[in-house]
C-alpha positions as CSV (number, residue, x, y, z in Angstrom):
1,X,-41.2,8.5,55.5
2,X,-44.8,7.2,55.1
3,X,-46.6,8.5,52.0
4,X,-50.7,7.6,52.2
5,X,-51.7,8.1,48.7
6,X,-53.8,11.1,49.6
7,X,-50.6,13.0,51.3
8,X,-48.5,12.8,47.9
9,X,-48.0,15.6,46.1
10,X,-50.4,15.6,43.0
11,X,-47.6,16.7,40.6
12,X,-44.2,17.4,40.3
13,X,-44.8,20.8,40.4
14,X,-46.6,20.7,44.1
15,X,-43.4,19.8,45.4
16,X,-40.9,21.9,43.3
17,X,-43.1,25.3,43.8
18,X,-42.8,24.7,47.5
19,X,-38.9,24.0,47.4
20,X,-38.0,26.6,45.3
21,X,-39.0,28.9,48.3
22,X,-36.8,26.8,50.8
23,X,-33.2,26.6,51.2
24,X,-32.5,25.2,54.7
25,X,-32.3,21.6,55.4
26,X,-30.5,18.5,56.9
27,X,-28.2,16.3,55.0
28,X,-28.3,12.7,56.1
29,X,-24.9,10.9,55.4
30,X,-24.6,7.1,56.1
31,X,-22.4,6.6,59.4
32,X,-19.3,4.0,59.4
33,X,-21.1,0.5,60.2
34,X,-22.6,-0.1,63.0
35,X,-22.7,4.0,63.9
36,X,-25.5,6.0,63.4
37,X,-25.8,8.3,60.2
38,X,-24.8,12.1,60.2
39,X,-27.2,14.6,60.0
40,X,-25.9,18.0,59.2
41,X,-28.1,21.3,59.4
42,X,-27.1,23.6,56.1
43,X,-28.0,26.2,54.2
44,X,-28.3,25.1,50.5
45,X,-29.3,26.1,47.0
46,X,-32.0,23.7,44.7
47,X,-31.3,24.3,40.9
48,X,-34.0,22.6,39.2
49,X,-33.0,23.2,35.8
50,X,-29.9,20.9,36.9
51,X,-31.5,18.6,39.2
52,X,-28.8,19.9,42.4
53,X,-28.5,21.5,45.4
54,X,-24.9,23.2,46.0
55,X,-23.7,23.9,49.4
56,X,-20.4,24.1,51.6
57,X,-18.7,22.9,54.9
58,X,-16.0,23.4,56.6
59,X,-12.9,20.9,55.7
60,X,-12.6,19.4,59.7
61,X,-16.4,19.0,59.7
62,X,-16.5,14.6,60.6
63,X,-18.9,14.1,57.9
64,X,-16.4,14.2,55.3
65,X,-14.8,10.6,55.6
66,X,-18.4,8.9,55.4
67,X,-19.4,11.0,52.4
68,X,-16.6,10.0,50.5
69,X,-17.4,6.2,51.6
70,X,-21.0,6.5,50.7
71,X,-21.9,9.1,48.3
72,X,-25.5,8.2,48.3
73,X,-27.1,11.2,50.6
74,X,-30.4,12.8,51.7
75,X,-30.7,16.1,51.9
76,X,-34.5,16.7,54.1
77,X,-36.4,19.8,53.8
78,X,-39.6,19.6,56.7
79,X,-41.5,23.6,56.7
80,X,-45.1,24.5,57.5
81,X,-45.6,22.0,60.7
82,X,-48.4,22.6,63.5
83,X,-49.9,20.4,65.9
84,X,-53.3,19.9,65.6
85,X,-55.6,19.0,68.6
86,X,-58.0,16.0,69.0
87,X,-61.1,17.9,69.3
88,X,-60.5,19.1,65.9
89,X,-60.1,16.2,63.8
90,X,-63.1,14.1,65.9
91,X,-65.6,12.5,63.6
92,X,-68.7,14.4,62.6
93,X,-70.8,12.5,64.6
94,X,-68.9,11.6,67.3
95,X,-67.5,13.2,70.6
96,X,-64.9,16.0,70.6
97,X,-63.0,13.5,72.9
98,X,-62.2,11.1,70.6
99,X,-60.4,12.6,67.6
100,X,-56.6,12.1,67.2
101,X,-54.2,14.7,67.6
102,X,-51.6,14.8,64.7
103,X,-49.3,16.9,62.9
104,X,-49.7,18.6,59.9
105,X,-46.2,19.7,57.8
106,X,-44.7,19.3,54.2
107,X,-41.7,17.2,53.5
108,X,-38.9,17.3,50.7
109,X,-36.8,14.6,50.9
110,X,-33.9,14.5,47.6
111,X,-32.2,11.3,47.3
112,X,-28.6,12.7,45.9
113,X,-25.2,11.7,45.3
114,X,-22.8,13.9,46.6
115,X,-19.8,15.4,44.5
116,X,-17.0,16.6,46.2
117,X,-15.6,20.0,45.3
118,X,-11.9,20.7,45.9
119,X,-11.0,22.8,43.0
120,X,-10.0,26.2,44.2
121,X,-12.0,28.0,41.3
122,X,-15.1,25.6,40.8
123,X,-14.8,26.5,44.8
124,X,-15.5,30.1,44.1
125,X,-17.8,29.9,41.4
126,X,-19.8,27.8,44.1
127,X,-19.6,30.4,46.8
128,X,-20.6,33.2,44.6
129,X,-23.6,31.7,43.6
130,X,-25.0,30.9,47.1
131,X,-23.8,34.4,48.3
132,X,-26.0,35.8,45.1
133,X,-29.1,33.5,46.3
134,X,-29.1,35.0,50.2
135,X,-27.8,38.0,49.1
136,X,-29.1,39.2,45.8
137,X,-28.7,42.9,47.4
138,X,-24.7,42.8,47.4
139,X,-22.7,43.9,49.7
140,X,-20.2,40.8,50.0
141,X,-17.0,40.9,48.0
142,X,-16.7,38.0,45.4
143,X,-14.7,35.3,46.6
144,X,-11.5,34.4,44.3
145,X,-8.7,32.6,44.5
146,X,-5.3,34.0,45.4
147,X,-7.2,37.4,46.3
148,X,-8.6,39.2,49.7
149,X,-10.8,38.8,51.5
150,X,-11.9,35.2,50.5
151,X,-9.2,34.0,48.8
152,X,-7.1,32.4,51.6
153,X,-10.2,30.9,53.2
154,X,-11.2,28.9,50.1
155,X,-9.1,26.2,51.5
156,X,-11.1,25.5,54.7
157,X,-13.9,24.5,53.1
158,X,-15.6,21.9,50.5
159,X,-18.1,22.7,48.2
160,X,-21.1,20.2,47.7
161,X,-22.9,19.2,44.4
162,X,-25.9,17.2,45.2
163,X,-26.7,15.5,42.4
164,X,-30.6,14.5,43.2
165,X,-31.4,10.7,41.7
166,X,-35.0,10.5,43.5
167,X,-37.5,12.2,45.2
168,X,-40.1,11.9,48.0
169,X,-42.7,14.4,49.3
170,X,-45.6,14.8,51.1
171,X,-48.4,17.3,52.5
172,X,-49.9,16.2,55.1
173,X,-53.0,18.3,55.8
174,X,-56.6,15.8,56.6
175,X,-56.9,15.2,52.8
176,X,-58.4,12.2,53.7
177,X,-60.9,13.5,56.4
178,X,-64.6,14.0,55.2
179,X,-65.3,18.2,54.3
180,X,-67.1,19.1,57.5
181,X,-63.4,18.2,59.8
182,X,-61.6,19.7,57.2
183,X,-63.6,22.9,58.2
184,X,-63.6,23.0,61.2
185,X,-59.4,22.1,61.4
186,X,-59.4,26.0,59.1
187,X,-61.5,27.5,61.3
188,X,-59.9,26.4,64.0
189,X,-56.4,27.1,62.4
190,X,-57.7,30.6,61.9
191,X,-58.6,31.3,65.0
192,X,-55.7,30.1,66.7
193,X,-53.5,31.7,64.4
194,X,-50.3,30.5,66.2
195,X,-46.3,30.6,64.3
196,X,-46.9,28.3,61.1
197,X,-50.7,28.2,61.5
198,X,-51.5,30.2,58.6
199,X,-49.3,28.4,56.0
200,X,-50.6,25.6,57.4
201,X,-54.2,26.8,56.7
202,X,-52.8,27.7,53.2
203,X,-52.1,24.3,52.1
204,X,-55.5,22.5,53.7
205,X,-57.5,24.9,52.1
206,X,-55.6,24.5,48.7
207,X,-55.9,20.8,48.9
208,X,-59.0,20.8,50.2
209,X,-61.3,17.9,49.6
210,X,-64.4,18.9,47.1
């Protein structure tokens, strides 16, 4: 992923603020040489105290035999995306014509290494704590070994520890266009106020150039 200096996040925090209100991504896993790489959709759970992301599959999913030959992972988080017309990224002084189209989006990528878990019990403990993330309300039994409902199922899946070991983000909004496009690409975002638009908005305006 390209990172021009003015799309980096200015902190540590940018990033982790905007994660912490994520939990669905893809997990890239190296494929067997000469194959391409798997890319799993998931659901997933960032602790940042512990520097993780915890998640499950099912044990037939392929992925498993080129996890556990290359460990080294990716899990990719990509939210707030639009597309933005030419018209409204054209120079100041130049025809409508002539701007670029682009896309604006944030990106998360956590370099990891992937832990397998087997153990029926660590198993458990790892499904009860994504259950309590998506569903701090209740209403699921607790999953635990040798007991209904969940108990028998624990053994046709694999819990996940992602270890994260690096990090790359970006927020790609026109930081680098002069004030006057970056104005008129929020007015315009306003206006059109189409799905993702106004987080879009959100972040150009926060990272606005002054």
């Amino acid at each position: 992923m390209l990172i021009h200096p003015w799309d980096a996040p200015r902190d540590d925090t940018e990033w982790q603020s905007w994660l912490a209100g994520r939990d669905f991504g893809q997990l890239a896993v190296n494929g067997p040489a000469g194959e391409p790489p798997f890319v799993q959709p998931l659901h997933f759970v960032y602790d940042p105290d512990r520097a993780e992301a915890l998640t499950h599959l099912a044990r037939p999913n392929p992925l498993w035999p080129a996890l556990e030959a290359a460990p080294e992972v990716v899990l990719s988080v990509v939210d707030d995306y639009v597309y933005v017309p030419g018209p409204w990224q054209a120079p100041p002084d130049g025809p409508p014509e002539h701007g670029t189209p682009t896309s604006f989006y944030t990106a998360v990528q956590l370099r990891c290494r992937a832990h397998i878990v087997d153990d029926p019990a660590a198993k458990a403990a790892l499904l009860n704590h994504q259950v309590g993330h998506f569903q701090p309300e209740g209403g699921s039994a607790r999953a635990t070994v040798g007991e209904a409902p969940y108990g028998r199922l624990l053994t046709g899946i694999r819990g996940l520890r992602l270890k994260v070991t690096g990090v790359r983000a970006k927020f790609k909004y026109a930081n680098h266009r002069p004030p006057e496009v970056q104005n008129r690409i929020a007015t315009a975002l306003a206006q059109r106020n189409a799905p993702g638009d106004a987080a879009a908005l959100t972040h150009l305006l926060r990272r606005h150039t002054t």
